[in-house]
Wavefront OBJ file of the C-alpha trace (Angstrom):
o trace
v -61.860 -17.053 6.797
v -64.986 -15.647 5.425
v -66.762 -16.271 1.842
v -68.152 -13.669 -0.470
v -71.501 -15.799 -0.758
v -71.890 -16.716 3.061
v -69.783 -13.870 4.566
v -69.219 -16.261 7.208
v -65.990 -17.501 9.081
v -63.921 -20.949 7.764
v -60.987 -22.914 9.708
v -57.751 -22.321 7.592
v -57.230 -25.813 5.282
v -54.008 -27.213 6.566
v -51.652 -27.955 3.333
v -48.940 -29.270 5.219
v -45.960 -26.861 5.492
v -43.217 -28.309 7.329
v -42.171 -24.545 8.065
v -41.343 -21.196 7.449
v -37.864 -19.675 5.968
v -36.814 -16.830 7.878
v -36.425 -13.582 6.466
v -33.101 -12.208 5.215
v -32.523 -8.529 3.747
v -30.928 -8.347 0.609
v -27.684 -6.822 2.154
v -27.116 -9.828 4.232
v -25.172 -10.842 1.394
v -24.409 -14.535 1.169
v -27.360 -15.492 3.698
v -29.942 -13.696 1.407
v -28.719 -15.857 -1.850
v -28.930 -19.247 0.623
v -32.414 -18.184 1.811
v -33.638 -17.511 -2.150
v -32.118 -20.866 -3.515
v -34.185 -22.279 -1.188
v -37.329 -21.304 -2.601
v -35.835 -22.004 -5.885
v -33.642 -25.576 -5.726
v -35.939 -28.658 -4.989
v -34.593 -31.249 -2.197
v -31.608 -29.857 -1.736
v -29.716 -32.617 0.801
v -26.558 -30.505 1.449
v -25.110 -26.986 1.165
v -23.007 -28.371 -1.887
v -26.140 -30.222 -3.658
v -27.960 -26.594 -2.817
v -24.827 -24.442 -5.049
v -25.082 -27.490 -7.670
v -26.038 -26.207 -11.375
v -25.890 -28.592 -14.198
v -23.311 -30.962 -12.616
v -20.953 -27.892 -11.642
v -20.659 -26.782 -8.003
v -20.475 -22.770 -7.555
v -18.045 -20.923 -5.453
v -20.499 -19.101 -3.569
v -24.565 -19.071 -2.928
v -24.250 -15.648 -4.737
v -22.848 -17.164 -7.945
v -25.342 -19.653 -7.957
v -27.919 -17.518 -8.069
v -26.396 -15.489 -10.862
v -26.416 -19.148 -12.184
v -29.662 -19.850 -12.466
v -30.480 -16.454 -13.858
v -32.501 -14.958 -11.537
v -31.031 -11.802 -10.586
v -28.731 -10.082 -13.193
v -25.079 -9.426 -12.595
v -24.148 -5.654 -11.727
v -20.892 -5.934 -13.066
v -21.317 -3.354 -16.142
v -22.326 -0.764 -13.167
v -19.604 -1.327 -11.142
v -17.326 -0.964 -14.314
v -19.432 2.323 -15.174
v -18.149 3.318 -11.664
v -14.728 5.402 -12.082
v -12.329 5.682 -9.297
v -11.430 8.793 -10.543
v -14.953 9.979 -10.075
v -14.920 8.906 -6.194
v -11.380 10.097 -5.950
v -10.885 13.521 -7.762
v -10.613 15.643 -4.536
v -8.508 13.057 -2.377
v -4.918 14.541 -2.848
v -6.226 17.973 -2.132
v -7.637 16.982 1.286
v -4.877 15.132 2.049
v -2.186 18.392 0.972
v -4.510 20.471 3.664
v -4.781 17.547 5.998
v -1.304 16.855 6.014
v 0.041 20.310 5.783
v 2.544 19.458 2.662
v 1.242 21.548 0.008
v 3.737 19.542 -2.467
v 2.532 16.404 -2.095
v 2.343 13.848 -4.558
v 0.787 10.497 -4.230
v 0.590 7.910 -6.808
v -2.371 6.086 -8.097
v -2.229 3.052 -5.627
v -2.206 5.674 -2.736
v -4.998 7.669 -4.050
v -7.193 4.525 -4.525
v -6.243 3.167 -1.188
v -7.083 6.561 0.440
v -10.423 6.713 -1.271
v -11.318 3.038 -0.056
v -10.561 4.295 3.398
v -13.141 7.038 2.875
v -15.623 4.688 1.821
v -15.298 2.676 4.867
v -15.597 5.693 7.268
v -18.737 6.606 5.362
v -19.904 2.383 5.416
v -18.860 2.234 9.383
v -21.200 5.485 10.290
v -23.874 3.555 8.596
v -22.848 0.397 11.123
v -21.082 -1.568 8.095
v -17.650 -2.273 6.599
v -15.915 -2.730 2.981
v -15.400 -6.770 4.351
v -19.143 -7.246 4.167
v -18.769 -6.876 0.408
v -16.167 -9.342 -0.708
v -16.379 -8.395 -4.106
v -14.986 -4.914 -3.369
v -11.445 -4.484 -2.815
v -10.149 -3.710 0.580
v -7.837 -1.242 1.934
v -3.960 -1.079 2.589
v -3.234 -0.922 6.218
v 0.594 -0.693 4.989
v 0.113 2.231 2.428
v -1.745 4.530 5.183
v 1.033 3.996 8.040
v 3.434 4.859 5.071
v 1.487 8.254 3.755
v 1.423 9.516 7.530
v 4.926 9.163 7.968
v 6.065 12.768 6.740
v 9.862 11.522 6.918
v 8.626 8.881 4.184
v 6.526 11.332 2.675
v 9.356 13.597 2.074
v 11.579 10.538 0.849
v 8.954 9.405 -1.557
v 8.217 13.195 -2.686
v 9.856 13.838 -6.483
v 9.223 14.901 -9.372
v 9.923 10.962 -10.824
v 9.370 12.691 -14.852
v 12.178 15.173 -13.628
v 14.549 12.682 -11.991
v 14.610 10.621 -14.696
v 15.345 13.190 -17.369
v 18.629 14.135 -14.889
v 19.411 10.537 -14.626
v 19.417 9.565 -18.553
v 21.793 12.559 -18.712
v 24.183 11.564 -15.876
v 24.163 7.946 -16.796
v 25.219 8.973 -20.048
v 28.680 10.642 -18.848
v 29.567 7.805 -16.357
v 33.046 6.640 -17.353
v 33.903 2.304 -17.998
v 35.002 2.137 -13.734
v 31.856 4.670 -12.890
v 29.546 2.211 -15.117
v 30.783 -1.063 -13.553
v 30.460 0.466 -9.591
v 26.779 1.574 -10.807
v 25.218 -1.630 -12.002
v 27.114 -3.424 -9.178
v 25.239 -1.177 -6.872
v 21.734 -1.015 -9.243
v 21.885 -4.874 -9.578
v 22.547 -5.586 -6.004
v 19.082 -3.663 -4.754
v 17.333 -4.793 -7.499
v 17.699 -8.392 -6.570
v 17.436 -7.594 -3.087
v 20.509 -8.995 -2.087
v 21.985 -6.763 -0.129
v 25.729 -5.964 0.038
v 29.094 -3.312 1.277
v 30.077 -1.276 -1.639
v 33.300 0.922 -0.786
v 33.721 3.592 -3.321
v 37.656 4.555 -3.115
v 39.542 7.206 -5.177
v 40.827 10.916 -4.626
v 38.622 13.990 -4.623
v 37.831 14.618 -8.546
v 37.530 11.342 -9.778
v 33.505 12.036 -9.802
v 32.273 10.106 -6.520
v 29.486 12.956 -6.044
v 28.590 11.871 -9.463
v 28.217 8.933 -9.302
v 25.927 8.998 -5.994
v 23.832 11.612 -8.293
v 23.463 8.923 -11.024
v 22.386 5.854 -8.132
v 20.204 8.371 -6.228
v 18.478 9.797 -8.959
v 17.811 5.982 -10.576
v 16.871 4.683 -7.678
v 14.159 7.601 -6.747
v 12.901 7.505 -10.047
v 11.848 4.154 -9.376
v 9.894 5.621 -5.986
v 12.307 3.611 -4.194
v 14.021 5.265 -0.630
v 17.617 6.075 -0.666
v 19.350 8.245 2.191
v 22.243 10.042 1.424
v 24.338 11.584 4.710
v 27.938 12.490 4.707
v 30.437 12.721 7.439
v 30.348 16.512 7.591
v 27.781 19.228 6.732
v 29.868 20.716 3.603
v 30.248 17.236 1.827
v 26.286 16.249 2.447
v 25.673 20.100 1.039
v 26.907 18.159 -2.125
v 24.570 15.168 -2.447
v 20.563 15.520 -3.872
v 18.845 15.865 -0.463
v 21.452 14.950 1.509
v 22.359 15.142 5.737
v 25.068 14.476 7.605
v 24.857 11.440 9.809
v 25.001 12.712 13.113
v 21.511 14.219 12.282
v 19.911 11.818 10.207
v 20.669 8.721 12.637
v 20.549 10.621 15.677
v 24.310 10.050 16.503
v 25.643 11.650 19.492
v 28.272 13.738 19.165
v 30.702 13.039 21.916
v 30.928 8.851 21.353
v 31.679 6.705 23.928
v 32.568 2.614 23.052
v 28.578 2.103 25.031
v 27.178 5.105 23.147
v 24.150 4.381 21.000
v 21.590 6.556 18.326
v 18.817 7.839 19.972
v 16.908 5.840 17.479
v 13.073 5.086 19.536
v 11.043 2.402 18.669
v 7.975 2.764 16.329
v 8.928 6.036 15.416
v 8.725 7.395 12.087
v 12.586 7.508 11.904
v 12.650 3.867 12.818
v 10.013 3.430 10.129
v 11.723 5.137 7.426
v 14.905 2.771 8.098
v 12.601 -0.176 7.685
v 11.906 1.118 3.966
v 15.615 1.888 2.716
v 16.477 0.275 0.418
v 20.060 2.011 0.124
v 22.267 3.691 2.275
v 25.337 6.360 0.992
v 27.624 7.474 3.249
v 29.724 9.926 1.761
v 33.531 10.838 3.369
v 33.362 7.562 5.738
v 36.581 7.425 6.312
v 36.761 10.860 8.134
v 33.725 9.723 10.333
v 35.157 7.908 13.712
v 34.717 4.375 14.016
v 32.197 4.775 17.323
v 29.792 5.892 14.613
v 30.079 3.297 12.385
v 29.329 0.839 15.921
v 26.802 2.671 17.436
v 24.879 2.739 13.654
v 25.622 -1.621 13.474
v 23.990 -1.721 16.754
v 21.035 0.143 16.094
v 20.161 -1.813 12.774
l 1 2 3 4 5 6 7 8 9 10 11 12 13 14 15 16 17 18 19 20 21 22 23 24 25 26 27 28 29 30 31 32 33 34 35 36 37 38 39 40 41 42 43 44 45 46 47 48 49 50 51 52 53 54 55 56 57 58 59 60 61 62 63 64 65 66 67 68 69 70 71 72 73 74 75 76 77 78 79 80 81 82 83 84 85 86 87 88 89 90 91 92 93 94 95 96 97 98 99 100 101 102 103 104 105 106 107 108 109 110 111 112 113 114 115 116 117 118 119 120 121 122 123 124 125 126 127 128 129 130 131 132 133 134 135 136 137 138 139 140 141 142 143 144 145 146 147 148 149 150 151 152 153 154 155 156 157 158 159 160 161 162 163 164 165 166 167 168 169 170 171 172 173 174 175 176 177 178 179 180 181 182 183 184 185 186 187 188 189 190 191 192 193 194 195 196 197 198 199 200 201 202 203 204 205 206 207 208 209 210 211 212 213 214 215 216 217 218 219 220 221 222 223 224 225 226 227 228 229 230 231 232 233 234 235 236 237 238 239 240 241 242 243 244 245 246 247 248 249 250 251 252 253 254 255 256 257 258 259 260 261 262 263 264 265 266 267 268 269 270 271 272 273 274 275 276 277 278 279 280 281 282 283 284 285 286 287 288 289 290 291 292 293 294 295 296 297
């Protein structure tokens, strides 16, 4: 090393560094907070001792740091940071992506599909949303669900509408309509499960009460199918089909005959998220049907 007076050459002064801490980039995350407390926390003896502040022991390197004050907390940014803003254009896409000009998603799905956007646009860059962990992550569940079009179509209503048609229905139900509804209402609500056989001749107001339970129980985003045994009487219910079609029943049953219900399909999907089942005119429907659906569940 040279001098400004004898501009001549020096052997470097050893100070006795034991050695050198390697580098880290800031968006290493929890190994660039470790490698800065260690320029910063003085005989540090364990990884503990090193996130030790004033007798408490932080969650994470990161929080230590914040700790100590040396870096300030972005918080009020991320706050600052609308999901709206990131996610104003998201059901649009999805309506042309999709091909269901209709559709409506609520804000859970429109979040989740914007977090899935960010991650495309992370992974191009070679990272992911789970090298942030203070970001949240995205629903696996809510995307399989959202590309199912029968669940699509299930979960698709007006729920402002429905409800205005359900206060009104609700409010006509006779004292043996009221009792069969809250028996029905109460038993998916607690998730309990149950047979409800709705008996009495035509003009007692079956149809409804279905109406009343269907339109409750979409309001609430929930799934109901309603099918009937014949194509006139599932004409009557709110969306309705007729069995054979909805459950892929075969029409000429045989005591070994069963749906032609696949596997992983979206039909076998959309069964996994009913959450109630009405079967209007059952007794007219043969009792092969009522086997060959038991076996398939």
């Amino acid at each position: 090393m040279g001098t400004k007076k004898t501009k001549t050459w020096e052997p470097r002064k050893q100070r006795g560094c034991i050695g050198r801490i390697v580098y880290s980039h800031p968006a290493s995350g929890e190994r660039y907070y470790l490698r800065m407390l260690l320029n910063v926390v003085k005989g540090p003896r364990s990884f503990e001792e090193l996130r030790t502040l004033d007798g408490t022991v932080q969650n994470t390197f990161k929080d230590t740091y914040f700790a100590y004050g040396l870096i300030n907390d972005d918080k009020e940014w991320a706050e600052e940071i609308s999901w709206e803003a990131l996610s104003d254009d998201i059901l649009h896409k999805k309506r042309i992506q999709l091909r269901y000009p209709d559709m409506i998603l609520t804000e859970a799905q429109i979040q989740n599909y914007c977090l899935v956007e960010i991650q495309m646009l992370l992974n191009k860059n070679g990272k992911a949303l789970s090298d942030f962990p203070d970001l949240p992550q995205p629903d696996p569940s809510l995307i399989s669900h959202l590309d199912n079009r029968l669940i699509r179509e299930e979960l698709n209503y007006n729920i402002q509408e429905l409800k205005a048609i359900h206060d009104s229905l609700y409010s006509s139900l006779n004292p043996d309509q009221l009792k069969v509804y809250e028996s029905i209402i109460g038993a998916v609500n607690a998730q309990v499960g149950g047979l409800f056989f709705v008996y009495g001749p035509g003009g007692t107001g079956k149809t409804f009460l279905y109406k009343t339970i269907l339109t409750k129980l979409r309001s609430g985003r929930m799934i109901v199918l309603a099918v009937a045994s014949s194509g006139i009487a599932s004409l009557l219910l709110p969306d309705g089909r007729t069995a054979h079609i909805r459950f892929v029943i075969p029409l000429e049953l045989l005591e070994n005959s069963t749906c032609g219900i696949k596997q992983n399909t979206h039909l076998a999907e959309l069964l996994h998220e009913v959450k109630l089942l009405i079967l209007d005119e059952a007794p007219m429907t043969q009792r092969y049907a009522f086997e060959v659906f038991d076996k398939t569940l």
